[in-house]
Each structure stands twice: as C-alpha cells, then as structure tokens.
N, C-alpha and C positions, 0 to 999 in steps of 0.2 A: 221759203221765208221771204216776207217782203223787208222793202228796205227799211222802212219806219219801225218795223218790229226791231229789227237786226240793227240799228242804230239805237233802239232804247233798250234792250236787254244787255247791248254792251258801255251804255252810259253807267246803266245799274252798275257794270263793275269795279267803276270809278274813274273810266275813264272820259278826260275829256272829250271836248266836239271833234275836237282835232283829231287825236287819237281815233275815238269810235268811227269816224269816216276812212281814216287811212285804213282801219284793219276791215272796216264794211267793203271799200274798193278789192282790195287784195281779195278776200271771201267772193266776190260776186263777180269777180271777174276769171276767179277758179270754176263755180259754180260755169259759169258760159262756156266754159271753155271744156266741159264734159271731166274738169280735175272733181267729180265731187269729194273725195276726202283729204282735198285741202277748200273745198267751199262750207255753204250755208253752216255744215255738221259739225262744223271748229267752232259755233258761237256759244253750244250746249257743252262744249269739251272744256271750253274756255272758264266755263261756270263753275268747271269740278278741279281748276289747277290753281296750286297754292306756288308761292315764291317770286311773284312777280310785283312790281309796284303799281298800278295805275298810272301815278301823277309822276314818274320819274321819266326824263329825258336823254334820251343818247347822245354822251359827249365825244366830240371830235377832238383826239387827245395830242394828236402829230398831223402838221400839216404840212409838207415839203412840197417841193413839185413835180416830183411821180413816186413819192408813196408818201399814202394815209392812213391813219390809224385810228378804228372809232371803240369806244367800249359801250355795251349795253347801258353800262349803269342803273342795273333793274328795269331796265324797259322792259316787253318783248319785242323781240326778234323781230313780226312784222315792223316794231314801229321806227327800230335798227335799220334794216335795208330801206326802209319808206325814206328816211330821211339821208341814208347813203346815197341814193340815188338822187333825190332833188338837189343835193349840194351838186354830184356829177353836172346835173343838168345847167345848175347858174354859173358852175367854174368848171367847162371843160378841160382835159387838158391840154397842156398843146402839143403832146405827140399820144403817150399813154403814161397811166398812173394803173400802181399795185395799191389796192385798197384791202385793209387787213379789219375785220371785226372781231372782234373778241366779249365775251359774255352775252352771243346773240344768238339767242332760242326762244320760242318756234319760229323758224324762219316760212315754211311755208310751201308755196307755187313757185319757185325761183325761176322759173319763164315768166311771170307778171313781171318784176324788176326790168332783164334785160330787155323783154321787147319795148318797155319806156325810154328803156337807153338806144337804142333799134330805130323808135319810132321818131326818136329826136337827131338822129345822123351817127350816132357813135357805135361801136362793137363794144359788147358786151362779152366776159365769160364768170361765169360764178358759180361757185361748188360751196357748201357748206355740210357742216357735223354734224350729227345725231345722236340718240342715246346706241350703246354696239344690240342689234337685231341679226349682223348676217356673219356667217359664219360657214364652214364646211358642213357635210353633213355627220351629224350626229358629232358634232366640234364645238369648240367655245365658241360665245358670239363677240366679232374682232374688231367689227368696224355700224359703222351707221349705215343706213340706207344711200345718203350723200351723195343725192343728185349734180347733176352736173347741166346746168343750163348755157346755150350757147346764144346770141343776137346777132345777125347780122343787119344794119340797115338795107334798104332798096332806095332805087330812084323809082319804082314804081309805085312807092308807097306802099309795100306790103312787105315787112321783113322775115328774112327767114329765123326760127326760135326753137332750136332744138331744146329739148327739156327732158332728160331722162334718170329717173332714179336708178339704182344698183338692184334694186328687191323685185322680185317676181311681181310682188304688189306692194306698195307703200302701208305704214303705220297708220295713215290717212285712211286707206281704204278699212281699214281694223277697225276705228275710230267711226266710221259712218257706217258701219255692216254689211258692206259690200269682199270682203277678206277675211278668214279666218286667219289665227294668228302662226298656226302651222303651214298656210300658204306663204308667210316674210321669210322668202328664202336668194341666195345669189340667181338673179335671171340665165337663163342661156340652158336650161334642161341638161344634156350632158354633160354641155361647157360650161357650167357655170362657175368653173375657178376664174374664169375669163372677168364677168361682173366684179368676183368678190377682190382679184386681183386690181380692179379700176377703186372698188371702196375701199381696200386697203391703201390704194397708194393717193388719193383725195383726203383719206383720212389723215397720211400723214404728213402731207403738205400743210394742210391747217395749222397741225398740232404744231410742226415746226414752226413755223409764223405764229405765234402764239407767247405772248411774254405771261401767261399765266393759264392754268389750264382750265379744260371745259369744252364747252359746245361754242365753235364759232365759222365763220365766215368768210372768202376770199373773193375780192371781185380783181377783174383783170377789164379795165376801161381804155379805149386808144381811140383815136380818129382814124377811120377809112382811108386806102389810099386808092381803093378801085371797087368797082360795083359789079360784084360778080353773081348776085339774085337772080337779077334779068336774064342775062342767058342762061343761068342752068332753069329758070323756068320754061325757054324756051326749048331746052333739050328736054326735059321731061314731060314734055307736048300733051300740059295740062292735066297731070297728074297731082295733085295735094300733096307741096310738100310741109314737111315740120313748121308750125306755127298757123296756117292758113285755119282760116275759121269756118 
C-alpha cells in the first residue's frame, strides 16, 4: 500500500491529518521492518472495528515526576503510545519515570515506540494487554499475547530493540493471513509454559497498575548511565543483533 492511499483510506475514518500520519508512521515502519501484521494489513482491519472515536484525544490524567498516568479516552491505542512517547521526548526524565496507560488498544509494533525512545538517548521498556489468546494446551485462554519490547540507545547510532511477543505467532499475523488461528499458541514448543508464564506475569503487572479495568499499557523510561551496544557489538563480531535493519 502506498502512503497517499493509506493516509486517505484512514482519513475516510474520521480521522484527522494528525491522527492518519501517526498511525500511517507506526503501519509503515512495521511494514519495513518485515512485522507485516502489525503493518499496511491493520488499515483494512481498522475498517471493520467499531468502539473507537476518531476525533478523540489521549489525556494525560497524573503528572508527578516519575510516574505518569495517561487514559485512552477513546482514542486508539496507536495514537495512546504516539503521544506517550513524544511527551517522553520534550520532558525527559531526569533519572526514570513509570508510565502507566490505561484504556489503550490496539497498541501495535511496541519496538516502533521504544526505538524512538532509543534513537533519542533514553531506554526504553514496554509490555502491554491484549484480548486472553494464550493459554495451556487444550486450557482456558489466560492472558494476551503481550509483547514485551526492550530500547536501548547506542553511541553508535544504532540501538539495540528487542521486540518479542509471548504467541508462536501474533494475532497480527491471523489478521494479515500469514497464521492460522490454531498456530496462537505459548512460544518455546516443549517449553512453552515458560512464554505463557512471561504473559501471565506481564499480564498481571498491567492489570495491577490499572485504576479501572481492560487493555492497557506500561512503559518503564530512565536516562542511560553507560553504553553497553558498542561492545557487545563488537563481541558478536558482526552478527545482527535485535533491532538492526
């Protein structure tokens, strides 16, 4: 999809310029980065989901000086972290702040976010909820997929960003037709209590940080106190690690 299409198909939803660019960025920057279902294939998804507002903006509802509290307020979720983050960027903190969202869904490629945080000097870590997918087998389903993204800056300008879901394959890849929905299971084949044990315990980190319930959001933001990219790049003597394009 190009961009001119994928900025007017998501104007048609009512949203504005502002809006349609922030979620076109996050989409096109999944898309590059070989995430396709969380790219281009969420603008046709986006077409067929109800409860959301368009015109509504995310309010920043506690502002302390290491912890923040944002709520959807009908937004989605891309446009939640969108604007988490560039508040990060004009008021860092000045050691670290716990950033708590609450009513924020679909959140997305949660590696876009931190590597913005990354690419700007800060560390990044963010997990957020989903609807429950994973579960034992032949078990209820407990918790979300609820990725867990990591940023660290570099001084050589190339941050490390680890980004990994809990699911064999993501609801994303369901969504674009690359997964069937009997493959959204805990990763790790034998081990897989090991995943479902990480989305159980991400899940309920949220939920306690959470003054009302639902799908939301935790970012964990600090300033660096050392740059440790560089040499383990140079221990894995040119190997691609997590993040590298």
């Amino acid at each position: 999809m190009q961009r001119d299409e994928g900025l007017e198909r998501l104007g048609a939803l009512g949203l504005d310029r502002a809006g349609a660019e922030q979620l076109w960025e996050h989409f096109d920057d999944a898309e590059r980065h070989g995430k396709l279902g969380h790219g281009h294939s969420r603008i046709p998804w986006l077409e067929t989901l109800e409860g959301f507002d368009p015109a509504a903006q995310p309010l920043l509802v506690q502002d302390d000086p290491g912890v923040q509290r944002w709520h959807g307020n009908g937004a989605l979720g891309y446009r939640v972290l969108a604007d988490v983050v560039a508040h990060q960027l004009d008021r860092p903190p000045a050691d670290a702040r716990l950033v708590v969202c609450e009513r924020t869904f679909p959140t997305g490629m949660l590696g876009h976010y931190v590597r913005r945080l990354a690419r700007a000097g800060l560390v990044g870590v963010l997990t957020a909820t989903s609807p429950p997918r994973l579960g034992p087998p032949d078990g209820p389903k407990l918790a979300g997929t609820n990725p867990l993204a990591i940023g660290i800056p570099s001084s050589d300008g190339k941050p490390l960003v680890a980004d990994v879901s809990m699911g064999a394959v993501t609801w994303g890849d369901v969504i674009a037709g690359l997964a069937e929905p009997e493959q959204l299971v805990p990763f790790g084949g034998e081990q897989w209590h090991k995943a479902l044990a990480l989305a159980l315990g991400l899940q309920a980190l949220v939920d306690s940080l959470l003054r009302e319930p639902g799908f939301g959001a935790v970012l964990l933001v600090a300033r660096p106190e050392a740059d440790p990219v560089p040499a383990l790049r140079q221990r894995a003597e040119g190997l691609r690690l997590p993040g590298d394009g």
